[in-house]
C-alpha positions as CSV (number, residue, x, y, z in Angstrom):
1,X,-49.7,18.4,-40.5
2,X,-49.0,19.7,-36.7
3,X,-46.1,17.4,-36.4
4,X,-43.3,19.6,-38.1
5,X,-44.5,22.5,-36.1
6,X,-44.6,21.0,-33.2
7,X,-41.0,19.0,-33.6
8,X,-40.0,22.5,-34.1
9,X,-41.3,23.8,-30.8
10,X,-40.0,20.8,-28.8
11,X,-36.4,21.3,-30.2
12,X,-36.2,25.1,-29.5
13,X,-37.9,24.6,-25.9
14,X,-35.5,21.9,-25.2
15,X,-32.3,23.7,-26.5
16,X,-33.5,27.1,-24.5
17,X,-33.5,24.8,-21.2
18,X,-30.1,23.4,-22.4
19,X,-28.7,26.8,-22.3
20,X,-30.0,27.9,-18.9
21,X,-28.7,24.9,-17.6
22,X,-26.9,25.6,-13.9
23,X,-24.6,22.7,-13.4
24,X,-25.4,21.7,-9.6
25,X,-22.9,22.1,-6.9
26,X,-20.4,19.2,-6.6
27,X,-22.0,17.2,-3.4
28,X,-18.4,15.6,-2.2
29,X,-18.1,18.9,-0.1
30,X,-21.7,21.1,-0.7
31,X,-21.8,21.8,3.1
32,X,-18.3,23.6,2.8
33,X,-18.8,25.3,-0.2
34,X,-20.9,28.1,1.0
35,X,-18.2,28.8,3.4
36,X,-14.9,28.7,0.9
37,X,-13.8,31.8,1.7
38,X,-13.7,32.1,5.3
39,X,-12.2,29.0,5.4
40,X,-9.2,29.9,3.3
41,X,-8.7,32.9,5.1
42,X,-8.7,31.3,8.1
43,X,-6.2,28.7,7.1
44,X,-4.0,32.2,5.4
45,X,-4.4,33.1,8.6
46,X,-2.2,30.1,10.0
47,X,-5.7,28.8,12.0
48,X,-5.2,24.6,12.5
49,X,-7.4,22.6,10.9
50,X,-9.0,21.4,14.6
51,X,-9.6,25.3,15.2
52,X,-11.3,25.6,11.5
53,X,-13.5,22.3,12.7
54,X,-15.3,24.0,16.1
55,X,-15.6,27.3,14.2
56,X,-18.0,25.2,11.7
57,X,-19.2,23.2,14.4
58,X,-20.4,26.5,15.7
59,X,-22.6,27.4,12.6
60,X,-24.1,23.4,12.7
61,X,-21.3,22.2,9.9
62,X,-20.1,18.9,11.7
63,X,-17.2,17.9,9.4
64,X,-13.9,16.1,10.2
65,X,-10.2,17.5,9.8
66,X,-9.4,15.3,7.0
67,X,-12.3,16.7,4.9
68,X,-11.5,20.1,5.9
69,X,-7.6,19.2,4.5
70,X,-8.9,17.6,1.5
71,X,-11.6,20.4,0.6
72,X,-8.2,23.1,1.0
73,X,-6.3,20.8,-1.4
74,X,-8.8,20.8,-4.2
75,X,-9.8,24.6,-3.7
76,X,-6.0,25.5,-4.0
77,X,-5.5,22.7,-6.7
78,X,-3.0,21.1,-5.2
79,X,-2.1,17.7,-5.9
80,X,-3.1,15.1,-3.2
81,X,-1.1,12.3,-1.9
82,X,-2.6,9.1,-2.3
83,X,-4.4,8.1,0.7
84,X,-2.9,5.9,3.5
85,X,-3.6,3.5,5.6
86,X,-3.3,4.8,9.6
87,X,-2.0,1.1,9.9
88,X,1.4,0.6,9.7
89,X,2.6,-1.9,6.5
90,X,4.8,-4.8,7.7
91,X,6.3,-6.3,4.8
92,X,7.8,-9.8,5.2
93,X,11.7,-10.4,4.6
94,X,12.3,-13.8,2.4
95,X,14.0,-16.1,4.4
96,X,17.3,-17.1,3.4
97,X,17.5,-21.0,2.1
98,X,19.9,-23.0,3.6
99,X,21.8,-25.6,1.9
100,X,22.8,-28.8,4.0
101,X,26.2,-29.7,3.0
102,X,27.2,-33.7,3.3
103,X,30.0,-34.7,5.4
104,X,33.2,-35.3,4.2
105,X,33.0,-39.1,5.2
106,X,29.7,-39.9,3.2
107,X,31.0,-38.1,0.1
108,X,34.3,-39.6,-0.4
109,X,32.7,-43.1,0.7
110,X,29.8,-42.3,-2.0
111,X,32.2,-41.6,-4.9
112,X,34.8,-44.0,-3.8
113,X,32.0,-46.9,-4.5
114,X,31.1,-45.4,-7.5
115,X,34.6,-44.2,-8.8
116,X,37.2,-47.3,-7.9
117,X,39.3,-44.2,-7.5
118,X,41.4,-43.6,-4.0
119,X,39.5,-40.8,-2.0
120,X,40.9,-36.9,-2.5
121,X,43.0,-35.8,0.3
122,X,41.6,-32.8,2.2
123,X,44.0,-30.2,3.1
124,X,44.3,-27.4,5.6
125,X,42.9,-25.1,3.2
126,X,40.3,-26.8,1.3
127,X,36.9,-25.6,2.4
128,X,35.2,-29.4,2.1
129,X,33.5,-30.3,5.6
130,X,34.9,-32.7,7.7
131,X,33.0,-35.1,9.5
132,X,34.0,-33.9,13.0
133,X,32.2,-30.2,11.7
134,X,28.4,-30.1,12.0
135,X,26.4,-29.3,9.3
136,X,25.3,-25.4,9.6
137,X,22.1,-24.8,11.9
138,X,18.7,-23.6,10.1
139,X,17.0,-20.7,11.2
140,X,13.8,-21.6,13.2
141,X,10.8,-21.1,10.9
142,X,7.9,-18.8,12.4
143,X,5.0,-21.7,13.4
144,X,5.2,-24.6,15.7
145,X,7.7,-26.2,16.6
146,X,8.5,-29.8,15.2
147,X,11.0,-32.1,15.9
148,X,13.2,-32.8,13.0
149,X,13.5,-36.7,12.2
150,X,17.0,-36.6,11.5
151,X,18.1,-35.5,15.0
152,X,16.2,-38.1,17.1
């Protein structure tokens, strides 16, 4: 018979508690906090973020510039960059394929077999390669060296 009463007590204690409920401070920068203020007015002041660091070294707050920047971003609500490396990216370039382009010689000889046909007559200005014209070079891939079986 004590049950509905005593629901009833639990309830209202436990929503008077949610009432006087204190979020606690954010721990990300809960050493800076207390010091907000001087802070900003230090940086309004045009004081460099180093400076700012050995003042709060001086009062036992050993934090690092970059916390010191980021705490100024979110107190002033600016939007942050996103965070980079202090490495520098190197990005690699595709390489180029190179197409080896047959002879003259062995391609009129290939479809002369095959064709019955006389050979086509290469002119001044057709851009076929002769066989007296090397094939073009290929860049040197990045690893080791090897010899290529076609040129021994």
């Amino acid at each position: 018979m004590s049950e509905p009463a005593d629901i009833a007590t639990r309830t209202q204690r436990f929503n008077e508690a949610a009432r006087a409920f204190t979020p606690p401070l954010p721990t990300r920068h809960a050493k800076l906090m207390p010091m907000k203020d001087g802070i900003i007015e230090l940086r309004q002041k045009g004081a460099s973020l180093r400076l700012i660091r050995e003042l709060l070294a001086t009062v036992n707050v050993a934090v690092g510039t970059d916390t010191i920047a980021r705490f100024l971003a979110e107190v002033n609500g600016e939007a942050q960059s996103p965070q980079t490396s202090k490495r520098p990216v190197r990005t690699r370039r595709a390489r180029a394929r190179t197409t080896v382009v047959q002879p003259a010689a062995v391609s009129a000889a290939t479809i002369a077999t095959t064709d019955k046909s006389p050979p086509p007559q290469a002119s001044s200005s057709s851009s076929v390669a002769t066989a007296d014209e090397k094939p073009p070079e290929r860049s040197r891939a990045r690893g080791p060296r090897i010899a290529d079986p076609r040129n021994l």
